[in-house]
KEKE-3310 file (N, C-alpha, C; in steps of 0.2 Angstrom, whole numbers, plus 5000, padded with zeros to 4 digits):
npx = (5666:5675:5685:5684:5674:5662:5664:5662:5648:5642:5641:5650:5659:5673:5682:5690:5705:5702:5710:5701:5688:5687:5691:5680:5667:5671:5670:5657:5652:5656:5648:5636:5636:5638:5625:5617:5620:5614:5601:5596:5599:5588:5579:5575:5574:5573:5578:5590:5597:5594:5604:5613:5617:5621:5630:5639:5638:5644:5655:5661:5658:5668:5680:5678:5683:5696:5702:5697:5685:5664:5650:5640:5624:5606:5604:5614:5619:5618:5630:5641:5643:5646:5656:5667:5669:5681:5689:5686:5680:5672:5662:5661:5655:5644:5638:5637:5628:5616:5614:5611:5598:5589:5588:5583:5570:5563:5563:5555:5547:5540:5536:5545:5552:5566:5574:5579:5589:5595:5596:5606:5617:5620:5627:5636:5644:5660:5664:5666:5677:5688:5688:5691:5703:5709:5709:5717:5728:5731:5737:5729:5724:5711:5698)
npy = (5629:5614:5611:5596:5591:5598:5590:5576:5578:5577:5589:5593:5585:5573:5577:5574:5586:5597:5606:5610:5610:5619:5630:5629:5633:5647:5653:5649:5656:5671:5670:5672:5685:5694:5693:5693:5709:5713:5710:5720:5731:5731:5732:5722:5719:5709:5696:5700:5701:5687:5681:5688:5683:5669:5671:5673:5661:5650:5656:5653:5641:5634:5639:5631:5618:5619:5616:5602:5598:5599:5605:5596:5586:5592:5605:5614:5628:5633:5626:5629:5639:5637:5633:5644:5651:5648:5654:5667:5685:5688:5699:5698:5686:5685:5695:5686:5678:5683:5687:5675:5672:5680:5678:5665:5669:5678:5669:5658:5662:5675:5687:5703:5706:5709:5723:5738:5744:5733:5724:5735:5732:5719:5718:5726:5719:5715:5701:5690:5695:5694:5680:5675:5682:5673:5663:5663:5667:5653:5647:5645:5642:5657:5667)
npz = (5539:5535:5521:5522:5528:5521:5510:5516:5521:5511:5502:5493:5479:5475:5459:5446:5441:5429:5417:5405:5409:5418:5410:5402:5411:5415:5405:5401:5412:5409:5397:5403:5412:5400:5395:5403:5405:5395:5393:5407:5399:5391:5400:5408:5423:5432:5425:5422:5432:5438:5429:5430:5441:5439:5432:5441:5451:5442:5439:5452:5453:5444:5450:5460:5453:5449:5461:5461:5465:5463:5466:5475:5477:5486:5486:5477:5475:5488:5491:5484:5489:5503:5500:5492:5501:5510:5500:5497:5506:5517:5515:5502:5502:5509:5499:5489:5497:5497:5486:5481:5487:5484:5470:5471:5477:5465:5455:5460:5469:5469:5457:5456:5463:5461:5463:5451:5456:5463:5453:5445:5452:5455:5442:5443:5451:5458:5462:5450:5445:5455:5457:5444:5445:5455:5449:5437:5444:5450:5440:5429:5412:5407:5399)
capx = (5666:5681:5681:5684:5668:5658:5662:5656:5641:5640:5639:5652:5662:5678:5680:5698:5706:5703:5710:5696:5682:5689:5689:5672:5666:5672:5666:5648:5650:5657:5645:5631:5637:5635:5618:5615:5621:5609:5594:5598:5599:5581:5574:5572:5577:5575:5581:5596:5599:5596:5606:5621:5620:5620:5637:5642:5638:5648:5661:5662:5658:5676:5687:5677:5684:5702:5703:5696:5677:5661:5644:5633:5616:5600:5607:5620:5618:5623:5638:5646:5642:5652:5667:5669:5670:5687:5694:5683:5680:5667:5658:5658:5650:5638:5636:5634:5621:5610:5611:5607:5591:5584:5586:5577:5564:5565:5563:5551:5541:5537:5538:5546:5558:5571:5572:5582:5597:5598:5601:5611:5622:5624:5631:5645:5648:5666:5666:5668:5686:5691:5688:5696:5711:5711:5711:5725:5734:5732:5741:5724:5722:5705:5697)
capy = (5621:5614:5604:5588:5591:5598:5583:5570:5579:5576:5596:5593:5577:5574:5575:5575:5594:5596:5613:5613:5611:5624:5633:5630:5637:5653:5656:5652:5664:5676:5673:5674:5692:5699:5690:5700:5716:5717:5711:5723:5738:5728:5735:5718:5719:5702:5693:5704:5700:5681:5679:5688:5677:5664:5671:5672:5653:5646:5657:5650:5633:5636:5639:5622:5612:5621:5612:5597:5599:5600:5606:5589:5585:5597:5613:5616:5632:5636:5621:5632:5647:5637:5632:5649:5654:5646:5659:5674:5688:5690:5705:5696:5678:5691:5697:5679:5673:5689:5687:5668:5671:5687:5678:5661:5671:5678:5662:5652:5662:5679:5692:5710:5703:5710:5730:5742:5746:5729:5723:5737:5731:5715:5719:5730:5716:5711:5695:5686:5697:5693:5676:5676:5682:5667:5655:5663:5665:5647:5646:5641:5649:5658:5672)
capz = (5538:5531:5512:5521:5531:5515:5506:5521:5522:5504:5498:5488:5478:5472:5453:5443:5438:5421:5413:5399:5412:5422:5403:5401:5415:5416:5397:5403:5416:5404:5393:5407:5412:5394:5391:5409:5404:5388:5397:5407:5395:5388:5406:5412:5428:5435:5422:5421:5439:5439:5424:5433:5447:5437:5431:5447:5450:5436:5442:5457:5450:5439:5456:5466:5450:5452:5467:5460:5468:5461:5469:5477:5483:5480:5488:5477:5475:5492:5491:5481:5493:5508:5498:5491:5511:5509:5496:5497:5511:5521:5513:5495:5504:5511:5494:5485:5499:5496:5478:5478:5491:5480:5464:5472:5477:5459:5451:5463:5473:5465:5452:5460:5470:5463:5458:5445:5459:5465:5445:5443:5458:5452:5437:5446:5457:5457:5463:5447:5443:5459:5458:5438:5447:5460:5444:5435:5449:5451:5433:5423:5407:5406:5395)
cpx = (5672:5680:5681:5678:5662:5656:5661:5652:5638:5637:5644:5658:5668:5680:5688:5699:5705:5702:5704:5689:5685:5688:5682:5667:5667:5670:5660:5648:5652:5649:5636:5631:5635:5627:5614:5613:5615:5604:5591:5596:5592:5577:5571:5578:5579:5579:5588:5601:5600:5602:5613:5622:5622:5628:5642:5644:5641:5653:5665:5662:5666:5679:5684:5684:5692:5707:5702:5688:5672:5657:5641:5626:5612:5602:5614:5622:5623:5629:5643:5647:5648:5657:5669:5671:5676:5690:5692:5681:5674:5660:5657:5655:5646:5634:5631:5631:5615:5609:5608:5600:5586:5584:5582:5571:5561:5560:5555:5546:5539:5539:5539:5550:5566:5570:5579:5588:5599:5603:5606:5618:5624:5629:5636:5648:5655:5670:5668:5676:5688:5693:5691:5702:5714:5713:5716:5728:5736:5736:5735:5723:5715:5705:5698)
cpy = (5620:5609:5598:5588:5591:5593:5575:5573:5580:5585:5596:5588:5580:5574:5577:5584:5594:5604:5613:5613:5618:5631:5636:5633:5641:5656:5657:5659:5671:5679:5676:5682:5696:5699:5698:5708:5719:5716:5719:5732:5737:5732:5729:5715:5711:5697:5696:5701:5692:5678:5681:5684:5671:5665:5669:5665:5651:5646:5653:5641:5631:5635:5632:5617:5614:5616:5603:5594:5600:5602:5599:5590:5592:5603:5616:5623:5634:5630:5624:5638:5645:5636:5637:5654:5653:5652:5667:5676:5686:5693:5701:5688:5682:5691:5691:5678:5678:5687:5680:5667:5675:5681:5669:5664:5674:5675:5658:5655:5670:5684:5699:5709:5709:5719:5732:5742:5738:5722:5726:5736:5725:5714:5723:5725:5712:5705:5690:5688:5695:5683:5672:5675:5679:5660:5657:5662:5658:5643:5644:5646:5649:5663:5677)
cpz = (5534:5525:5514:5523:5526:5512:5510:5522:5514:5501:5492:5487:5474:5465:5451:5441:5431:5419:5407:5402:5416:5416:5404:5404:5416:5408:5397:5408:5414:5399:5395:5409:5406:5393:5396:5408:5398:5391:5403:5404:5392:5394:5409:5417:5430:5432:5421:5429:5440:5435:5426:5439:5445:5435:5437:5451:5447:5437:5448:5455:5451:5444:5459:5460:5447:5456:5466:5466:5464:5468:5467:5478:5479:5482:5486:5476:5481:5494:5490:5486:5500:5505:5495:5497:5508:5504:5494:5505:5514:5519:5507:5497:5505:5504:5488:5490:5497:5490:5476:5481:5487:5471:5465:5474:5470:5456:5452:5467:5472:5460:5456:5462:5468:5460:5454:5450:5459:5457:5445:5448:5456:5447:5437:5449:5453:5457:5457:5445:5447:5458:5449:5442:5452:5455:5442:5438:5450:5445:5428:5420:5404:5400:5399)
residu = (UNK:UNK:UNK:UNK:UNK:UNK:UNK:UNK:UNK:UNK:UNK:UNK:UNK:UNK:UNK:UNK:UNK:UNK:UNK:UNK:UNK:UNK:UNK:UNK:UNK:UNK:UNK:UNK:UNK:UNK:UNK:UNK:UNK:UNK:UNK:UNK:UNK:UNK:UNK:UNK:UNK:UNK:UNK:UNK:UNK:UNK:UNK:UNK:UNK:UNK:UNK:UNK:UNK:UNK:UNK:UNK:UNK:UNK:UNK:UNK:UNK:UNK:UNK:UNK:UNK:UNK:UNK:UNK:UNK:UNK:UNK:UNK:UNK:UNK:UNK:UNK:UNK:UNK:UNK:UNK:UNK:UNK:UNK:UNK:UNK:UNK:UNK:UNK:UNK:UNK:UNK:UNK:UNK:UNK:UNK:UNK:UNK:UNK:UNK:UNK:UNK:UNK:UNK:UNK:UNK:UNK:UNK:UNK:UNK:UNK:UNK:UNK:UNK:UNK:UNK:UNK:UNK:UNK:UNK:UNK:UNK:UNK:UNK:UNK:UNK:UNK:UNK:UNK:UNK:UNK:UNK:UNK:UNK:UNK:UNK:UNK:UNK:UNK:UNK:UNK:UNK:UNK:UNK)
# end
């Protein structure tokens, strides 16, 4: 689906660039990652895991508002999941729908959802470097 499409089906709107929001962004998702990592090492899985997705989100947030996008409407979760189509593979969309369906289940509909490998998988997963090194590329100075 292409971003004009997105944004007349209202997934996602247009908002000015702004190097310090794009900042900002990529700090939460930083500092979401570490928060991750300790939880984590605490032996709490789940929260270990929701909280790197969360990194993950932010991250992708950061690259919509690159472009000058944000996530619309009540599904923005996956808004961000189709406009990250646009600059990620295949396997790593794969990876961000998996990880936003296990950590709404998580969240919303039970406790176990997620186990020890699948945290400790999160917290290898690459897609936020990858997607760091699509915002410098882009000239924006992050952390």
């Amino acid at each position: 689906m292409s971003l004009k499409n997105l944004e007349s089906q209202g997934k996602i709107k247009r908002v000015p660039v702004d190097p310090d929001t794009v900042s900002r962004l990529m700090e939460i998702a930083d500092r979401d990652l570490s928060s991750a990592k300790r939880n984590f090492q605490e032996h709490d899985d789940e929260w270990a895991y929701n909280i790197a997705y969360n990194a993950l989100l932010q991250a992708g947030t950061c690259l919509m508002h690159t472009q000058g996008y944000r996530p619309e409407g009540r599904e923005h979760h996956y808004s961000v999941e189709l406009f990250l189509s646009h600059f990620l593979d295949r396997n790593e969309i794969t990876i961000f729908s998996r990880m936003r369906k296990q950590r709404h289940n998580s969240v919303y509909d039970r406790v176990g959802a997620i186990s020890h490998t699948d945290a400790e998988s999160a917290l290898r997963n690459v897609i936020i470097n990858r997607i760091k090194k699509i915002v410098r590329d882009m000239g924006f100075v992050i952390s």
